[in-house]
RODO-2510 file (C-alpha; in nm, 4 decimals, decimal comma):
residues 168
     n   res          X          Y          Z
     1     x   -12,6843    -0,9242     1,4787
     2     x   -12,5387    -0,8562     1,8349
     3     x   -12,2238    -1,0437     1,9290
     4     x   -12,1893    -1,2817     2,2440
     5     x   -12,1559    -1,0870     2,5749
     6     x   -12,2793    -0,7614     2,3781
     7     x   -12,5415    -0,5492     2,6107
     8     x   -12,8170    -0,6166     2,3229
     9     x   -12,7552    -1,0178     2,3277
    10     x   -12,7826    -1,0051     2,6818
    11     x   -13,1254    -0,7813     2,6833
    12     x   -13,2379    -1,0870     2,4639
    13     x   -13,2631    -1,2887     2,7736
    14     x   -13,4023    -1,0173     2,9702
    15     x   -13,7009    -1,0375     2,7075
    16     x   -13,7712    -1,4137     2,7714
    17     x   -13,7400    -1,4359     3,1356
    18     x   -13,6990    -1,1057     3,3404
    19     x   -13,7342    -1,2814     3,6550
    20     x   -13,4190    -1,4853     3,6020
    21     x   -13,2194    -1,2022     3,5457
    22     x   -12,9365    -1,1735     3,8324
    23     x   -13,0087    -1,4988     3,9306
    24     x   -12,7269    -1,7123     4,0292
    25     x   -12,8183    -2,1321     4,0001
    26     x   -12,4855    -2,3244     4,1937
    27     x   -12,5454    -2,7400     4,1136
    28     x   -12,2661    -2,9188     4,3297
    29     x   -12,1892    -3,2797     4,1021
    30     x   -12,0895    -3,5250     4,3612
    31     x   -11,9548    -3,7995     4,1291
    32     x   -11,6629    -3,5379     3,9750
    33     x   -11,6265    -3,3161     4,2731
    34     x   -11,7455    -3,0476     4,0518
    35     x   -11,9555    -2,7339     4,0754
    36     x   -12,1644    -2,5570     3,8170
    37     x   -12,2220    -2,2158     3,8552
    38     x   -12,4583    -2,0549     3,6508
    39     x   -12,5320    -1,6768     3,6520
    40     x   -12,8733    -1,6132     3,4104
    41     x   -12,8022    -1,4744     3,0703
    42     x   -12,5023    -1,3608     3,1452
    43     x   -12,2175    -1,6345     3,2535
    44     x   -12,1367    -2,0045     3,3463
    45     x   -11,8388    -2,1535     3,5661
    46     x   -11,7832    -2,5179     3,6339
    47     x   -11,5362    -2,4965     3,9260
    48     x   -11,3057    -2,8459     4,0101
    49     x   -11,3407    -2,8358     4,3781
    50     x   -11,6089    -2,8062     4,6468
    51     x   -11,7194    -2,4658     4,7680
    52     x   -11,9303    -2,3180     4,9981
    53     x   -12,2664    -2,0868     4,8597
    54     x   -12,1540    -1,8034     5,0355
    55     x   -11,8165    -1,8401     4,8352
    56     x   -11,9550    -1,8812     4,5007
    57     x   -12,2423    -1,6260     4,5414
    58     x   -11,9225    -1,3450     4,5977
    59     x   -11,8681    -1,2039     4,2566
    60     x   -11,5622    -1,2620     4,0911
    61     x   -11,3689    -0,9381     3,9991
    62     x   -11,3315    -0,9167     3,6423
    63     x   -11,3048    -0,5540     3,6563
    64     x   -11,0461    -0,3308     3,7437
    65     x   -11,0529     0,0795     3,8912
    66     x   -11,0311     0,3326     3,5998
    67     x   -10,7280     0,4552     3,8303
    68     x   -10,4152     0,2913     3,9560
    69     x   -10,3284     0,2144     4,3199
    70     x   -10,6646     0,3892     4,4174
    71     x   -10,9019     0,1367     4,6421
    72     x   -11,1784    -0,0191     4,4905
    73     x   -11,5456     0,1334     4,6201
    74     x   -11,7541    -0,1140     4,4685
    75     x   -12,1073    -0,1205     4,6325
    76     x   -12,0972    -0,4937     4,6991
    77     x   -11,8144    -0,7239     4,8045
    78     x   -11,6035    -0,9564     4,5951
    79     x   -11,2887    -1,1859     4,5226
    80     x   -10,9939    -1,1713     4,3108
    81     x   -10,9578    -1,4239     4,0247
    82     x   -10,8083    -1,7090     4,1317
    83     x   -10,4908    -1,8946     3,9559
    84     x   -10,4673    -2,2059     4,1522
    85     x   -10,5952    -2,4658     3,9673
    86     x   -10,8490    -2,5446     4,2557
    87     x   -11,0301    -2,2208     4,2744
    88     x   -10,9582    -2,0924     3,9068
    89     x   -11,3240    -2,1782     3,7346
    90     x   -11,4007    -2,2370     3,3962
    91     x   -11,5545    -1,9914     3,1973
    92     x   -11,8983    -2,0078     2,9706
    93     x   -12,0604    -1,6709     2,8634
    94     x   -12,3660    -1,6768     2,7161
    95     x   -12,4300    -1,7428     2,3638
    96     x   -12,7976    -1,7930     2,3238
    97     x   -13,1548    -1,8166     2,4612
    98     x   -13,4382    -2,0597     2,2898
    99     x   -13,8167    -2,0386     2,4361
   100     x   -13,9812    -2,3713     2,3455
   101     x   -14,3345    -2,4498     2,5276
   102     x   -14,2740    -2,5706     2,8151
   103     x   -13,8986    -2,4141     2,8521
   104     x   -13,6216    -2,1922     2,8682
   105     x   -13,2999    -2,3271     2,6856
   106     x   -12,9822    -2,1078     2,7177
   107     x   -12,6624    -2,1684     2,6246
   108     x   -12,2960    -2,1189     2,7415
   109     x   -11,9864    -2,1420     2,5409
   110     x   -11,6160    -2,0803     2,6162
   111     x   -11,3857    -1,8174     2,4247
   112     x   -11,0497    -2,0005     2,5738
   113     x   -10,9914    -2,3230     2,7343
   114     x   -10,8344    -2,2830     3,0762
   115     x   -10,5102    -2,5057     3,0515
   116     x   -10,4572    -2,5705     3,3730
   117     x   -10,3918    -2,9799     3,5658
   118     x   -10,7324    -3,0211     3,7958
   119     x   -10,7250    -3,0222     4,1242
   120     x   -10,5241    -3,3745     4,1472
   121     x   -10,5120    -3,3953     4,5496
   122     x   -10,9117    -3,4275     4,4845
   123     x   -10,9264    -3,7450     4,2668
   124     x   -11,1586    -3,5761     3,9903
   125     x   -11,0999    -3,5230     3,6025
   126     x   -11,0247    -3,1991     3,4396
   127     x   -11,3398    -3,0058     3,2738
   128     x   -11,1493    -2,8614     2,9823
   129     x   -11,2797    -3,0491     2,7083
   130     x   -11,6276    -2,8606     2,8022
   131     x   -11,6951    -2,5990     2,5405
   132     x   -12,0791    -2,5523     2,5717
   133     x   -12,3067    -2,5752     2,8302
   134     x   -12,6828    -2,5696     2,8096
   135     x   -12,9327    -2,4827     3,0327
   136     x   -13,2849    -2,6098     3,0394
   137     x   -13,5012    -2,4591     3,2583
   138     x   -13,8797    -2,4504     3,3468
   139     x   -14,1086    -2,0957     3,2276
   140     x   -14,1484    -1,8872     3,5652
   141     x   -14,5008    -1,8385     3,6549
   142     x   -14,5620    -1,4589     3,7085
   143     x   -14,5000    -1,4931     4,1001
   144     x   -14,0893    -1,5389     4,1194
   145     x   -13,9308    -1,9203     4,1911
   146     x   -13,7529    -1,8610     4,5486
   147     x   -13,4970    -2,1744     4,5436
   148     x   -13,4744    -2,4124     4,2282
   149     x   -13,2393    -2,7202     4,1866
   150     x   -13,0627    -2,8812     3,9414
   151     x   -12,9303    -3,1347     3,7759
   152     x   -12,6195    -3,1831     3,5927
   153     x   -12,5504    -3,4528     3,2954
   154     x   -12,2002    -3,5263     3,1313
   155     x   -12,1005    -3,8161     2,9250
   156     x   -11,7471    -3,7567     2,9002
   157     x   -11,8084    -3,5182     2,5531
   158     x   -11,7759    -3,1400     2,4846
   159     x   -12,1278    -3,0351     2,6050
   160     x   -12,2724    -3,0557     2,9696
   161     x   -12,6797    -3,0656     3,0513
   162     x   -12,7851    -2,8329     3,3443
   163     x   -13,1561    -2,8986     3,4198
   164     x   -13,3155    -2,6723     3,6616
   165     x   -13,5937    -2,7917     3,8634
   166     x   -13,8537    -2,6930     4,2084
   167     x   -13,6946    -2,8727     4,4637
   168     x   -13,8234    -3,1690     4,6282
***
């Protein structure tokens, strides 16, 4: 059995849905002034605080050079991990994939709750009592989805709904 975040769990969601697979879904929720961030098979953020796409779709840097004080010459541009409580995400990493007959459910848990105040100046509510976060999402015909949306559910509980969608 291959442990969360292992290469071999995460090959298990390259063998339901390939064409997901570095796919980023970003699901802004109005009422909370949140954002859910969801990158397939591999992570989930919920961020406390409005961003642009262009922002979120930078990777974060969760990786460091092999060498000290030598420049980083990654192939692709990114940004630093954030402590301020109004950039600083939440973290998810995948857990699991179920294929059911009409969809794709994965799921997202967190290893360490982030402990930080939200973002007071912006009137919304903290997401650290989120531990899981599921995904459902529709099977991908053989030609590949260009833009899907989504909608986000949350009662107040442990677990958040993502439901990706075609757009409208």
């Amino acid at each position: 059995m291959s442990r969360p975040g292992s290469v071999l769990h995460i090959m298990k969601a390259a063998n339901v849905d390939q064409s997901r697979m570095l796919k980023q879904s970003i699901c802004p929720v109005r009422a909370s002034n949140w954002i859910f961030s969801v990158s397939w098979g591999y992570s989930a953020h919920i961020y406390e605080n409005v961003f642009p796409r262009s922002y979120l779709k930078r990777p974060i840097e969760t990786f460091r050079p092999w060498l000290r004080g030598w420049p980083h010459g990654y192939m692709f541009n990114t940004r630093p991990v954030s402590r301020d409580p109004c950039e600083a995400p939440h973290w998810f990493f995948f857990d699991s994939v179920e294929q059911e007959k009409e969809r794709i459910v994965t799921s997202y848990t967190t290893k360490f709750r982030r402990n930080m105040t939200s973002c007071s100046f912006s009137g919304n509510i903290s997401a650290d009592p989120i531990t899981l976060i599921r995904v459902f999402s529709p099977k991908t015909p053989k030609e590949e989805r260009k833009v899907e949306c989504c909608d986000v559910e949350y009662d107040g509980g442990d677990v958040a709904t993502m439901r990706l969608r075609d757009c409208r």
